[in-house]
C-alpha positions in Angstrom: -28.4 19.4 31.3 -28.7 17.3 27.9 -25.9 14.8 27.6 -25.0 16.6 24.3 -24.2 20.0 26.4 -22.5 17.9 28.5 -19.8 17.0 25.9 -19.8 20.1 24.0 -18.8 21.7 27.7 -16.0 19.3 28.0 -14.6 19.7 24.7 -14.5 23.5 24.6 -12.9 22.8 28.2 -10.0 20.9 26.7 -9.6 23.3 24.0 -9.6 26.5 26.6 -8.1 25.4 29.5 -4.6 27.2 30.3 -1.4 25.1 29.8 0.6 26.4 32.5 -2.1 25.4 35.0 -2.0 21.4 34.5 -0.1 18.5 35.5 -0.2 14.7 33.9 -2.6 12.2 33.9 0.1 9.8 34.1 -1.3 6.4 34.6 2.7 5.2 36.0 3.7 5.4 39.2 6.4 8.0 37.7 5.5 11.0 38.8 7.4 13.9 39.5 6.4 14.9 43.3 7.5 18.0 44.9 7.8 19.0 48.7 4.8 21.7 48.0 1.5 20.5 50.1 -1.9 20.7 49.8 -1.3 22.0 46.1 -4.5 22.0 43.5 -3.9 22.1 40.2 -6.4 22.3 37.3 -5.6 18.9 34.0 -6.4 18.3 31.2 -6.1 15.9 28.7 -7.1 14.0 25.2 -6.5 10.8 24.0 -6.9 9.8 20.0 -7.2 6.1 18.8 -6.9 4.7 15.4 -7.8 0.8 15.7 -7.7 -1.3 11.9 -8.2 -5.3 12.6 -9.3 -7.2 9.1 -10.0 -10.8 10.3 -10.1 -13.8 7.3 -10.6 -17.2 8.8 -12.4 -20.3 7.4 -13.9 -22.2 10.0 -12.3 -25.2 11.6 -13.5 -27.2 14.5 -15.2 -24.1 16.1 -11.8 -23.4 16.7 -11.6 -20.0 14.5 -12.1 -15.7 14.7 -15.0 -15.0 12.9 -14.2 -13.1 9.6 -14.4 -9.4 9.6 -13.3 -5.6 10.0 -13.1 -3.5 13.1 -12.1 -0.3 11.8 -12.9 2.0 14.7 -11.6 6.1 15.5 -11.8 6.8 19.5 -11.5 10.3 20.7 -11.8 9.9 24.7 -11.7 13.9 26.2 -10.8 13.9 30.0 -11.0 17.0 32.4 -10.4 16.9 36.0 -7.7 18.7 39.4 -4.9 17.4 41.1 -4.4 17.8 44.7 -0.8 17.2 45.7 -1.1 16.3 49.6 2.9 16.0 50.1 5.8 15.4 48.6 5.1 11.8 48.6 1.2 11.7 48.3 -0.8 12.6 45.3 -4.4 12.5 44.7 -6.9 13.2 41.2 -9.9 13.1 39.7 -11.0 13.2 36.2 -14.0 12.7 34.3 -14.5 12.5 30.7 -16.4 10.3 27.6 -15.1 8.2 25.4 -16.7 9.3 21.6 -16.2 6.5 19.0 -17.4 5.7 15.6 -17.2 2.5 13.6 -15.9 3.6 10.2 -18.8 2.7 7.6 -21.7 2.0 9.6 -23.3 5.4 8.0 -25.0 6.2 11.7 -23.7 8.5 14.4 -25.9 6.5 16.8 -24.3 5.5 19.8 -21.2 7.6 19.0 -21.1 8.8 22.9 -19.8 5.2 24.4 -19.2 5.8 27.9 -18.4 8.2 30.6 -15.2 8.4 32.5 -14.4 9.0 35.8 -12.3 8.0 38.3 -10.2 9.0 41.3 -6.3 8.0 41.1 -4.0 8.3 44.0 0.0 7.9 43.7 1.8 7.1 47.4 5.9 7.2 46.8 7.3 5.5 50.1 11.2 4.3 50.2 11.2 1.1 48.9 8.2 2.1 45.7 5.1 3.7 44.5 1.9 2.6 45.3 -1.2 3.7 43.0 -5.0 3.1 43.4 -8.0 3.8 41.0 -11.3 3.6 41.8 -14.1 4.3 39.2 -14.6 3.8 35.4 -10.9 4.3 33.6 -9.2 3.2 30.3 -7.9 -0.9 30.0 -4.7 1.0 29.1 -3.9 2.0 33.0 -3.5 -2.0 33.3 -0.4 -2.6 32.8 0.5 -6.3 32.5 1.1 -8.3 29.8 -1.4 -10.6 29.9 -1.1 -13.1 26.9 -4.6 -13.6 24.6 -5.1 -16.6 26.9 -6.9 -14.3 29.0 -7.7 -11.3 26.7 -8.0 -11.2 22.8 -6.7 -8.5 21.1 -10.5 -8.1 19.6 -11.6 -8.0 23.4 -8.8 -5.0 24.5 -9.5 -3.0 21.1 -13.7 -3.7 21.9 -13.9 -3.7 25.9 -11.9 0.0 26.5 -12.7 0.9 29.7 -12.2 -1.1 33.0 -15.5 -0.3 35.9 -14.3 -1.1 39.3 -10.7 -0.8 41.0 -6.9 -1.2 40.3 -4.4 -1.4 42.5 -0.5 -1.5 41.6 2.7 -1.8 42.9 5.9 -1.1 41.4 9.6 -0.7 43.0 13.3 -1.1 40.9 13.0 -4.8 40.4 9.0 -5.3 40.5 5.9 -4.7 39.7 2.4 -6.3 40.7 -0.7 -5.4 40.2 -4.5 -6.5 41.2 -7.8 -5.3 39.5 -11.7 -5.8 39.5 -14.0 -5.6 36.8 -17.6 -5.4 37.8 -19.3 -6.3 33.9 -22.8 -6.7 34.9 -25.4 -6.2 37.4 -28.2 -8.5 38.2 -32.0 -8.0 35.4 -34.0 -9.7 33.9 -31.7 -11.1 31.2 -28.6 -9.6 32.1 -26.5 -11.4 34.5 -24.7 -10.5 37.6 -20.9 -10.9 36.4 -17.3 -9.7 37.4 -13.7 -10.2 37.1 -11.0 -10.1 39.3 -7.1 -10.4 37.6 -3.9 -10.1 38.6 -0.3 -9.8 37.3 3.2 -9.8 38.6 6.6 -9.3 37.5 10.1 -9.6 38.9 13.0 -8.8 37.3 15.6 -11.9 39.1 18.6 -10.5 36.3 19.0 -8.0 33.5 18.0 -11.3 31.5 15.4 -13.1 33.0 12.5 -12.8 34.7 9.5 -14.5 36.9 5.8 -14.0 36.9 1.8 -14.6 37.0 -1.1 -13.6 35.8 -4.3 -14.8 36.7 -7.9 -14.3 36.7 -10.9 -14.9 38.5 -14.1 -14.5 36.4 -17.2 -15.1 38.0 -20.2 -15.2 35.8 -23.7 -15.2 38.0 -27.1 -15.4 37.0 -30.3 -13.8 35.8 -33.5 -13.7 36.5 -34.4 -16.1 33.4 -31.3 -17.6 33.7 -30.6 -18.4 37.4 -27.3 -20.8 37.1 -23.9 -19.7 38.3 -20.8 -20.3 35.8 -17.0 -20.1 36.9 -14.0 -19.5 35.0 -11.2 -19.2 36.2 -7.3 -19.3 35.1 -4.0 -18.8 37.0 -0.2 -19.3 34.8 3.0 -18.9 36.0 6.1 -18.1 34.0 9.7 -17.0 33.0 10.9 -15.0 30.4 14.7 -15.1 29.1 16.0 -12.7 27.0 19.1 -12.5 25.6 19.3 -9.1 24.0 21.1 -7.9 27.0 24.4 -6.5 26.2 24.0 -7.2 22.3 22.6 -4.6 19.7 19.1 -6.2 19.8 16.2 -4.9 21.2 14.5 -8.7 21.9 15.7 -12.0 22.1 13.3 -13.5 24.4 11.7 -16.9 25.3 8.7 -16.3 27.7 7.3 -20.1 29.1 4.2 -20.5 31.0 2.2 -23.2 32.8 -1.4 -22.4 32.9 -4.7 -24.4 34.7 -8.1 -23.1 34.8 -11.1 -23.7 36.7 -14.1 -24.1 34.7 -17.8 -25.4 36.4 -21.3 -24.5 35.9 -23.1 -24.7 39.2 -26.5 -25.5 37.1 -25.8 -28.6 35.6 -24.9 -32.2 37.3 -21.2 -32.1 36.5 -17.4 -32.1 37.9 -15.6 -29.1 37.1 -13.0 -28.7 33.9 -9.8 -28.8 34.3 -8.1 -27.7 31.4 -4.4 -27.2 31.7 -1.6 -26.6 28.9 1.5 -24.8 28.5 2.3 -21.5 26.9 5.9 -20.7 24.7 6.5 -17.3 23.5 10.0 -16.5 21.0 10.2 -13.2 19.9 13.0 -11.6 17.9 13.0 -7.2 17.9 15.8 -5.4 16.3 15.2 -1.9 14.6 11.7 -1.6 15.9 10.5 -4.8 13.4 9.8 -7.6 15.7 8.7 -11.5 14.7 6.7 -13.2 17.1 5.7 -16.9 17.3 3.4 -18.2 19.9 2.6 -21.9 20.6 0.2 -23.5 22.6 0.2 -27.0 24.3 -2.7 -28.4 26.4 -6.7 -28.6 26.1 -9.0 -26.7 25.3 -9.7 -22.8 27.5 -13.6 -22.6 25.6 -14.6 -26.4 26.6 -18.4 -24.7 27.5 -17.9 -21.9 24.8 -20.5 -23.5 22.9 -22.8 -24.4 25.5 -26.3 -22.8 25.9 -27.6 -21.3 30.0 -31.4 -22.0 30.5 -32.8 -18.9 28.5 -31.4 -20.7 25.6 -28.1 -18.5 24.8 -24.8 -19.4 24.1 -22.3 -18.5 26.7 -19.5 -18.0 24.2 -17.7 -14.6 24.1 -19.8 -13.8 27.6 -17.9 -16.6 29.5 -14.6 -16.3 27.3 -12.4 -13.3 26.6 -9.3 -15.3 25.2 -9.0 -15.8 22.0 -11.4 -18.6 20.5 -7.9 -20.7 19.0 -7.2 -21.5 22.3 -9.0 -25.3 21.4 -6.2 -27.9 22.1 -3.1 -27.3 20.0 -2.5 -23.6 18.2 0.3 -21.6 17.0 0.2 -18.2 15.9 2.8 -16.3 13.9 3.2 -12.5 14.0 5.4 -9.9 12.0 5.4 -6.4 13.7 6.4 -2.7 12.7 6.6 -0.3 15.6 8.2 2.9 14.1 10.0 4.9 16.9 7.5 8.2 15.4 7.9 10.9 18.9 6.5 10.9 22.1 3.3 11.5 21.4 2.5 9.8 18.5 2.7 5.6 18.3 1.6 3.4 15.3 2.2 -0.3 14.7 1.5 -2.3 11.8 1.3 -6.1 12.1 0.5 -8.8 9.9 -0.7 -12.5 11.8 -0.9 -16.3 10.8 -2.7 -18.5 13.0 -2.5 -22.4 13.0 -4.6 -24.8 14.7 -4.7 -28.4 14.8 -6.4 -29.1 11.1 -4.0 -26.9 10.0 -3.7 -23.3 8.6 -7.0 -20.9 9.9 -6.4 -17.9 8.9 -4.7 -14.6 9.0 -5.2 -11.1 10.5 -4.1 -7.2 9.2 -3.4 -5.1 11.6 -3.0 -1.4 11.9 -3.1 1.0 14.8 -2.3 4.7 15.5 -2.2 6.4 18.7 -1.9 10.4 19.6 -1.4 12.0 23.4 -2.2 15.1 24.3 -0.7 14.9 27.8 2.1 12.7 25.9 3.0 16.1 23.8 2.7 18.2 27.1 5.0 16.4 29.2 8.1 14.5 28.3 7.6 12.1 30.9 4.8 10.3 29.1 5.3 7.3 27.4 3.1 7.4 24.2 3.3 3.9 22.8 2.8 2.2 25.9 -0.8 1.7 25.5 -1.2 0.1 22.2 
């Protein structure tokens, strides 16, 4: 069967398939479990993206996001059953393909990105829910708020899909969750590379709030390029928020300490150490929030500009963070997130970004977000995965 079969058959499958015979493809561990075993069910669902990022930045000390538009529509079909082994144990699979096109390249080439498919299971016990995916699923099923110290906003809009495993834990007061992302696998040129990361949250008081994220990023070799590079990066934090009890949605500080672990095996050197801290204030009242983040420390890209034997740059191979991470930088962000329906999420934001020579430049920033299994079920969060 021709790959283009393939997707027609899945989109005439969303379109056909019988409402009354599906249940969610949450990705939360809230899901609505009944005593019924060894039930099989029949889902279905379609997710729409909208993603607008104009980038205009003048370099500075290599410190600086190239200038440019991503302006990007993402249509990501899923199919798949349900097989409810108790009231407490759920199992899924789905597979799918995620369709995009980058408005104003002219070309439908590559519009078929990737397939989809992946097994989720959901295990309620008394004291939480445990859930595990295995497969290739959407970034959005991660679920903690990692800063753009580990991921850019570029890299989450570009790098949709997560290959490898997830594993999360949530109860009243907590949430944790652990994840690998296997990027590459051993050739010629293209090297043997994954990531592990983690995050954790608990919830001490109504108003504040203790946590980590971390990651483990392990970048191997190639054949023409046999030398071993680690990164690695590990913060812990608190968040107080004061909105508690007041007619704010947000008053929050968020503080972090974060060290990394930087060494390439190939070369005669000690490892990097860089090390900094991290302040988030945010304000959020009528769904308009303002945002300033500042960093502290040295620089997270010290190699970013290095070259591996074959005679390429590691740069946004090695890194996912945001390239102002280079000693000091502050960034400045007004938000709109209209409160639209359940289904339907857009946020408009504009960006400033500040470095140590000064201003570097400023982003535009619109997105727009519709769920099919959002409009289905009321139990579906639609903005939670912009």
């Amino acid at each position: 069967m021709t790959l283009k079969k393939t997707i027609l058959i899945l989109l005439l499958c969303v379109a056909v398939w019988p409402a009354d015979a599906q249940r969610p493809l949450s990705r939360s561990g809230r899901v609505t479990l009944t005593r019924d075993s060894n039930r099989f069910a029949w889902e279905y669902d379609t997710d729409f993206r909208y993603i607008f990022d104009n980038r205009e930045f003048t370099p500075s000390h290599d410190a600086y996001i190239p200038s440019g538009t991503l302006n990007v529509l993402v249509l990501a079909p899923t199919v798949g059953f349900s097989v409810q082994q108790s009231g407490r144990v759920h199992h899924r699979i789905a597979a799918g393909v995620e369709l995009a096109h980058d408005m104003g390249s002219q070309t439908w080439a590559g519009f078929v990105r990737e397939p989809r498919i992946w097994y989720d299971a959901h295990i309620r016990t008394r004291r939480g829910v445990f859930e595990g995916l295995a497969g290739i699923f959407p970034r959005r099923f991660l679920e903690g708020a990692y800063t753009e110290a580990f991921f850019s906003g570029m890299y989450r809009d570009t790098n949709r899909n997560v290959e490898g495993l997830l594993l999360k834990w949530r109860s009243q007061r907590f949430f944790a969750e652990l994840g690998c992302d296997w990027m590459g696998q051993y050739g010629h040129e293209r090297r043997e590379r994954f990531q592990v990361m983690s995050f954790g949250r608990w919830d001490a008081t109504p108003w504040l709030a203790l946590g980590w994220s971390g990651s483990f990023y392990h970048f191997a070799c190639s054949e023409v390029a046999p030398n071993v590079v680690d990164n690695h990066l590990a913060e812990a934090w608190l968040k107080l928020d004061l909105a508690y009890n007041t007619s704010w949605q947000e008053l929050s500080l968020r503080a972090g300490a974060l060290a990394g672990y930087q060494c390439d095996r190939g070369r005669d050197m000690r490892p990097i150490i860089p090390r900094g801290g991290d302040i988030i204030l945010t304000a959020r009242r009528w769904n308009v929030a303002l945002q300033n983040e500042t960093w502290f420390g040295s620089s997270l890209l010290p190699m970013r500009s290095w070259k591996d034997p074959a005679g390429k740059a590691y740069a946004t191979d090695l890194y996912f963070c945001s390239p102002c991470y280079d000693g000091f930088y502050d960034r400045l962000e007004l938000a709109w997130t209209p409160s639209l329906n359940r289904y339907l999420s857009m946020r408009i934001a504009a960006r400033a970004h500040f470095g140590r020579s000064g201003y570097l430049g400023w982003q535009q920033q619109f997105s727009l977000r519709f769920s099919l299994d959002a409009l289905r079920h009321r139990d579906t969060v639609a903005g939670r995965c912009l």
